[in-house]
Backbone bond lengths (Angstrom), bond angles and torsions (degrees), N, CA, C in turn:
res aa  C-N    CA-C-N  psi(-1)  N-CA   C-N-CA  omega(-1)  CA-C   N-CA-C  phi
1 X - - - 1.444 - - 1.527 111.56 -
2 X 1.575 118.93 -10.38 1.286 115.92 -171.04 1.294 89.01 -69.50
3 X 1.208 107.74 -80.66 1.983 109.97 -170.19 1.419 108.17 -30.33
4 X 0.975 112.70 -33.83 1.272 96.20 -166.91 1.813 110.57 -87.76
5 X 1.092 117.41 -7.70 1.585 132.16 -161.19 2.177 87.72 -91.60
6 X 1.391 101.77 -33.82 1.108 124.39 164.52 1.723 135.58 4.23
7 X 1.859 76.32 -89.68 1.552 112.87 150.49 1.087 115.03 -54.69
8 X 1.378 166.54 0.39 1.015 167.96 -129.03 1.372 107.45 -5.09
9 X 1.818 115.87 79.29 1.334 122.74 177.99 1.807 97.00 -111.70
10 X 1.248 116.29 42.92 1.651 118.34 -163.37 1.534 102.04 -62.31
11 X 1.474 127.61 -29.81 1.918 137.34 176.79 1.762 84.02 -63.30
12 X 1.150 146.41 -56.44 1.260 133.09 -112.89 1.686 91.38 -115.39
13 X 1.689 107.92 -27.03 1.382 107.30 -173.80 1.848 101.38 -87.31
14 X 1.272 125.04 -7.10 1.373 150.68 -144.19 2.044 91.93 -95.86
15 X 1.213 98.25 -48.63 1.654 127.75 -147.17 1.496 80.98 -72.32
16 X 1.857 107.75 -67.86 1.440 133.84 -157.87 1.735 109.61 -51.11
17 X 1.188 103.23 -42.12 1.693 118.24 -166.10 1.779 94.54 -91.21
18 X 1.228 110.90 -12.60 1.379 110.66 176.94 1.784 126.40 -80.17
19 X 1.075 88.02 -50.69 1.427 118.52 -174.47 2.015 101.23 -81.29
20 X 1.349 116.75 -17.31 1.797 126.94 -170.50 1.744 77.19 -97.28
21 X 1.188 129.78 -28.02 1.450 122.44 -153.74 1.950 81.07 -91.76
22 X 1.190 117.96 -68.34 1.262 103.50 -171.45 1.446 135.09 -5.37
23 X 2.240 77.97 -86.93 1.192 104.92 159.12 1.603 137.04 -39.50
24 X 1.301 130.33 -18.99 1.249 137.27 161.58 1.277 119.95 -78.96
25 X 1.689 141.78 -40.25 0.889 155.71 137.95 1.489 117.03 -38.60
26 X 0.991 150.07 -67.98 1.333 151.83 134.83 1.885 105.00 -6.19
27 X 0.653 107.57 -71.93 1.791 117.71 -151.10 1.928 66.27 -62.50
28 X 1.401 128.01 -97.66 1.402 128.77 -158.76 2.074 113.96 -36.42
29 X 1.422 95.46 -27.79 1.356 81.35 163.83 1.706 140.39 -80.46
30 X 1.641 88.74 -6.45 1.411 101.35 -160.81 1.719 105.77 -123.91
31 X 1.710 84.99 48.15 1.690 108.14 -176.58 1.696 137.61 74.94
32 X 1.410 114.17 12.06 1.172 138.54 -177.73 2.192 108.67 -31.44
33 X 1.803 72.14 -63.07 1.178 109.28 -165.08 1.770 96.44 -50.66
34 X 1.504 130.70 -52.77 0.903 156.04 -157.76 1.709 106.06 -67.19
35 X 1.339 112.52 -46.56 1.281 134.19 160.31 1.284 113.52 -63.31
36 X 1.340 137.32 -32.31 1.647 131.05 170.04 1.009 97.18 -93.62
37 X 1.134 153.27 -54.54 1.434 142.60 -161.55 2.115 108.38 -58.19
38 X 1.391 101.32 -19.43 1.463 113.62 -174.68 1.446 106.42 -77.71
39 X 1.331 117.03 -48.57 1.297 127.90 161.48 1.153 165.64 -69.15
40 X 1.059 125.92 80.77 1.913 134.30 -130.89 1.591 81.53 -52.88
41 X 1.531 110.65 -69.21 1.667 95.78 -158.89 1.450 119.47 -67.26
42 X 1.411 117.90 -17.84 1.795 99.20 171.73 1.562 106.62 -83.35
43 X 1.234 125.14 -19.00 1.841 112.57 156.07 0.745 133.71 -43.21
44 X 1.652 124.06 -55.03 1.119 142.73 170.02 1.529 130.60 -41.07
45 X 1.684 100.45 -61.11 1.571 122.34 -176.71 1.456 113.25 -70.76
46 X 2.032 104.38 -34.09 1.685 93.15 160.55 1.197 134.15 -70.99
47 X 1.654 111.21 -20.72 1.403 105.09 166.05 1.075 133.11 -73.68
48 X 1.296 101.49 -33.46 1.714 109.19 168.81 1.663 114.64 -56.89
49 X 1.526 111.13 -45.29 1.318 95.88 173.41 1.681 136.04 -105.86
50 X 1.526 79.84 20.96 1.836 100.91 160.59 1.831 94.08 -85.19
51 X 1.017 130.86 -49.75 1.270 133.88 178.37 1.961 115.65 -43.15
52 X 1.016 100.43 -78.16 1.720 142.68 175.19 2.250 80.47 -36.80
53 X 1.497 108.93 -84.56 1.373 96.70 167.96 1.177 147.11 -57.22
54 X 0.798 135.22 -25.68 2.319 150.24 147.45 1.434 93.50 -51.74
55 X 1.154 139.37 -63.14 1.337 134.72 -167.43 1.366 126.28 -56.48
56 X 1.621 104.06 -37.64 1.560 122.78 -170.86 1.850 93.02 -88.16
57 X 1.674 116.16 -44.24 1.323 100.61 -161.63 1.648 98.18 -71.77
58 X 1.308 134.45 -40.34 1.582 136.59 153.46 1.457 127.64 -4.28
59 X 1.370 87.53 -67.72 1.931 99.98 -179.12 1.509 97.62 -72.13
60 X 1.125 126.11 -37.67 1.461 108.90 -160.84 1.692 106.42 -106.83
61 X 1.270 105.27 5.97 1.746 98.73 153.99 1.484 113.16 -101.19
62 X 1.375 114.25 -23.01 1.500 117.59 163.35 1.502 99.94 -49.78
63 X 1.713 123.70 -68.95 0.751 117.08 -162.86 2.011 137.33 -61.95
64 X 1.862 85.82 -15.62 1.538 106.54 175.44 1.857 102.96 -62.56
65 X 1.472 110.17 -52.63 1.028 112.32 -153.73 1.674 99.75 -89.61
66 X 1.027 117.02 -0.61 2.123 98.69 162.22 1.798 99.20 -100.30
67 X 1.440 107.04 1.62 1.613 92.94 159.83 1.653 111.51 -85.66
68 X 1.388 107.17 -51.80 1.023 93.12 177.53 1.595 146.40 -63.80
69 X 1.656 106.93 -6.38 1.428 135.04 170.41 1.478 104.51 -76.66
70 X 1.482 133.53 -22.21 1.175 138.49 175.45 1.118 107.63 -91.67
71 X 1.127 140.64 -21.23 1.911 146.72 160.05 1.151 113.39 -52.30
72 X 1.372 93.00 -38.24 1.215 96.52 -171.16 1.629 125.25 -83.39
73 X 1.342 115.91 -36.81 1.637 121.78 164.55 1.294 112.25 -58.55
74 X 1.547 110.06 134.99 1.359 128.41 -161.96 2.057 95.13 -106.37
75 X 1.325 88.56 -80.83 1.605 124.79 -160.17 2.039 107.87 -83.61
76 X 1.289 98.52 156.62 1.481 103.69 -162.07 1.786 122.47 33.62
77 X 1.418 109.49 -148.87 1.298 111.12 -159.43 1.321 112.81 -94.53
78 X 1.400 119.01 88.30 1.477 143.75 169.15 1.481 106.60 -1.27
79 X 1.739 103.25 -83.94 1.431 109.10 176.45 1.047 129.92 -52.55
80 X 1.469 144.62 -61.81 1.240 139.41 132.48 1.470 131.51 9.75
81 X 1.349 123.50 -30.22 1.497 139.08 -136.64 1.731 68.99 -136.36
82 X 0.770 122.17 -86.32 2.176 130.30 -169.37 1.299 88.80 -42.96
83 X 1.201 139.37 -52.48 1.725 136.74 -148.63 1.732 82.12 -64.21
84 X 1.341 135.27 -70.39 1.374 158.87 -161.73 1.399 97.91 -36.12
85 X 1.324 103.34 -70.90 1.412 110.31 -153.69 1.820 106.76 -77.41
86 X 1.273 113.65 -16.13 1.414 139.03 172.04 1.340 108.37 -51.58
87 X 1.648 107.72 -78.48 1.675 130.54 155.29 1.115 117.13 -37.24
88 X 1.557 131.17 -20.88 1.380 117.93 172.04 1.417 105.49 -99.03
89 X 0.939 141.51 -21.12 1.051 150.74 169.06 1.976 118.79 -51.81
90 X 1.470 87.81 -52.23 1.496 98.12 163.63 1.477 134.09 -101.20
């Protein structure tokens, strides 16, 4: 969606995420939920890939944001300075 946010189609990307939002809301209100919960294997496979996705978007916003904490250090010893603020963090 970046590239595409790009172009400056921001009405059109606005519309898209609007109308996907509906439709998702809708479908779970109108017994979705009721239909997976009936079904061992679509329970299963959504959890697994509710799992499989949280996990991947996790590591790799962890991983966005100690890049972007490294953009950000200018002056003295970078690593040293990231190790710190890393460790405090955890």
């Amino acid at each position: 969606m970046k590239k595409w946010n790009i172009k400056n189609n921001v009405f059109t990307t606005a519309i898209t995420c609007t109308l996907i939002d509906i439709t998702l809301i809708s479908a779970g209100t109108l017994g979705l939920g009721n239909i997976i919960n009936g079904s061992k294997v679509l329970l299963l496979s959504s959890t697994i890939f509710g799992i499989l996705f949280l996990s991947y978007y996790g590591i790799f916003s962890i991983l966005k944001a100690i890049k972007g904490i490294e953009s950000l250090l200018v002056h003295g010893d970078s690593k040293a300075i990231l190790r710190k603020k890393l460790l405090l963090l955890f």
